[in-house]
C-alpha positions as CSV (number, residue, x, y, z in Angstrom):
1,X,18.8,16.8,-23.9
2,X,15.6,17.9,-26.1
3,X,12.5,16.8,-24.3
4,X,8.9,17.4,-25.8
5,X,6.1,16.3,-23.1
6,X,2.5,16.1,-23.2
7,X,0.2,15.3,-20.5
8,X,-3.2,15.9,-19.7
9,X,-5.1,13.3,-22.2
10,X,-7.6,11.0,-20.9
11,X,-11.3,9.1,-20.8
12,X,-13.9,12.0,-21.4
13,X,-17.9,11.4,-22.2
14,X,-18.9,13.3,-25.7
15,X,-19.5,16.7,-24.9
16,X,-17.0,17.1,-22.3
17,X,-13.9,19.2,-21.8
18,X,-10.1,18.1,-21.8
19,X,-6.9,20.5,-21.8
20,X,-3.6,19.4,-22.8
21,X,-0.3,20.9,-21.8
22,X,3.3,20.2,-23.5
23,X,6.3,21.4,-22.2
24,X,9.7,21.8,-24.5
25,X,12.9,21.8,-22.8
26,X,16.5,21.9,-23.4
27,X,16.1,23.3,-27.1
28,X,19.4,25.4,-27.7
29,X,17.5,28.0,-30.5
30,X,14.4,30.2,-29.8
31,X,11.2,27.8,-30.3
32,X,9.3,29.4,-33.2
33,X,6.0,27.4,-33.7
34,X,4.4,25.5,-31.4
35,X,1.5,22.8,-32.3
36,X,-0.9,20.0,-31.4
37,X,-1.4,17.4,-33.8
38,X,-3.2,13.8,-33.8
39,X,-3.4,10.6,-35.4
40,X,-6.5,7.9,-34.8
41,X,-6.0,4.0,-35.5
42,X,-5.7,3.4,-38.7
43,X,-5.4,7.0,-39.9
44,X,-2.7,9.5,-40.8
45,X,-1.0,12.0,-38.7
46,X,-3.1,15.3,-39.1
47,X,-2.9,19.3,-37.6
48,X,-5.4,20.1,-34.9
49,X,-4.1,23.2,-34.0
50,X,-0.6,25.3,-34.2
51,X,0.3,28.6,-32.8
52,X,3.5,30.8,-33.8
53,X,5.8,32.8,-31.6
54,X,3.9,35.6,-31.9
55,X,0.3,34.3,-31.3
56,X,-1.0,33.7,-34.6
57,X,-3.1,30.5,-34.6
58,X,-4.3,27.9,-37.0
59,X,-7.0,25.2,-36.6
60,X,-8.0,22.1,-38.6
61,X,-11.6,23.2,-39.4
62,X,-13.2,19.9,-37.6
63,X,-12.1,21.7,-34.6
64,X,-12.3,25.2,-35.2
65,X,-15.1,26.5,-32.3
66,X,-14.2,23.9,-30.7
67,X,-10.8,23.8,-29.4
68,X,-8.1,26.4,-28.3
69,X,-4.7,27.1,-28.6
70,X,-2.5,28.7,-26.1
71,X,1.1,29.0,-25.2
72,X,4.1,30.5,-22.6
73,X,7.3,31.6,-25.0
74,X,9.0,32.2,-21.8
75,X,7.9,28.8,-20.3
76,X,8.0,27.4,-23.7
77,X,4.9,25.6,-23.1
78,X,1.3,25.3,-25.4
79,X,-1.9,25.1,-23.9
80,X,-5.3,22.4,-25.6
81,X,-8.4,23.2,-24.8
82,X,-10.8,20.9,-25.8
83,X,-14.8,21.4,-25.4
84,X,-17.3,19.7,-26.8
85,X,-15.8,16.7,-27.6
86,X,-16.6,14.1,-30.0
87,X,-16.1,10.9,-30.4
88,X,-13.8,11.5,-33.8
89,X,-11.5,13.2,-31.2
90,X,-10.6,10.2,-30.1
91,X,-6.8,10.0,-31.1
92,X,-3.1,9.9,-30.0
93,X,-2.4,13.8,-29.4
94,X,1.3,14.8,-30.3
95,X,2.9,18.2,-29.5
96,X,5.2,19.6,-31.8
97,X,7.9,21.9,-31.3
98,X,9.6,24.1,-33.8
99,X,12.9,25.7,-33.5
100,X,14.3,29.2,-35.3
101,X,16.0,27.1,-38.0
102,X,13.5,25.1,-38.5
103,X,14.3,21.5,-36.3
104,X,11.5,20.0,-35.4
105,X,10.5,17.9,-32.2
106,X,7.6,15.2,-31.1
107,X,6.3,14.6,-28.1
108,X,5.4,11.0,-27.2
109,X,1.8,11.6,-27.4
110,X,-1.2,11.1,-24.8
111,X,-4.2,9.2,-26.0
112,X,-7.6,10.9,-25.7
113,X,-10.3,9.0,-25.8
114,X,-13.9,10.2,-26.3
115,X,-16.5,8.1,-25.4
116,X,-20.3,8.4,-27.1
């Protein structure tokens, strides 16, 4: 059974520091990209950050600076950090899983909220 989970999310104060962790599991293929993404109340889905096999990375540019993305291939886990955070952080934080053919898994999210 494919499992996607995310923990780590929380109450912060602006300018403080969060990391989120996701770990994929029982996903047949080689996982090929890796990603965070969020979605805010009333808003659309939208990238924060994604990170290939291979290490390349790719930020949205509101957290570019900001945030980093990490990951294990062999534990097939990606790494959050989040510094200096906003209030416009404050969002549902999915993790998304890629596999070599190109299935695609969610997470169930963890809220972060960012308080000013």
């Amino acid at each position: 059974q494919v499992q996607v989970v995310e923990s780590g999310g929380g109450l912060v104060q602006a300018g403080g520091s969060l990391r989120l962790s996701c770990a994929a599991s029982g996903i047949i293929l080689r996982i090929n990209d890796m990603g965070w993404y969020r979605q805010a109340p009333g808003k659309l889905r939208e990238l924060v950050a994604t990170i290939t096999s291979g290490g390349n990375t790719n930020y949205a540019n509101s957290v570019k600076g900001r945030f980093t993305i990490s990951r294990d291939n062999a534990k097939n886990t990606v790494l959050l950090q989040m510094n200096s955070l906003k209030a416009e952080d404050t969002a549902v934080y999915y993790c998304k899983a890629a596999d070599l053919i190109g299935r695609i898994y969610w997470g169930q999210g963890t809220q972060v909220t960012v308080s000013s």
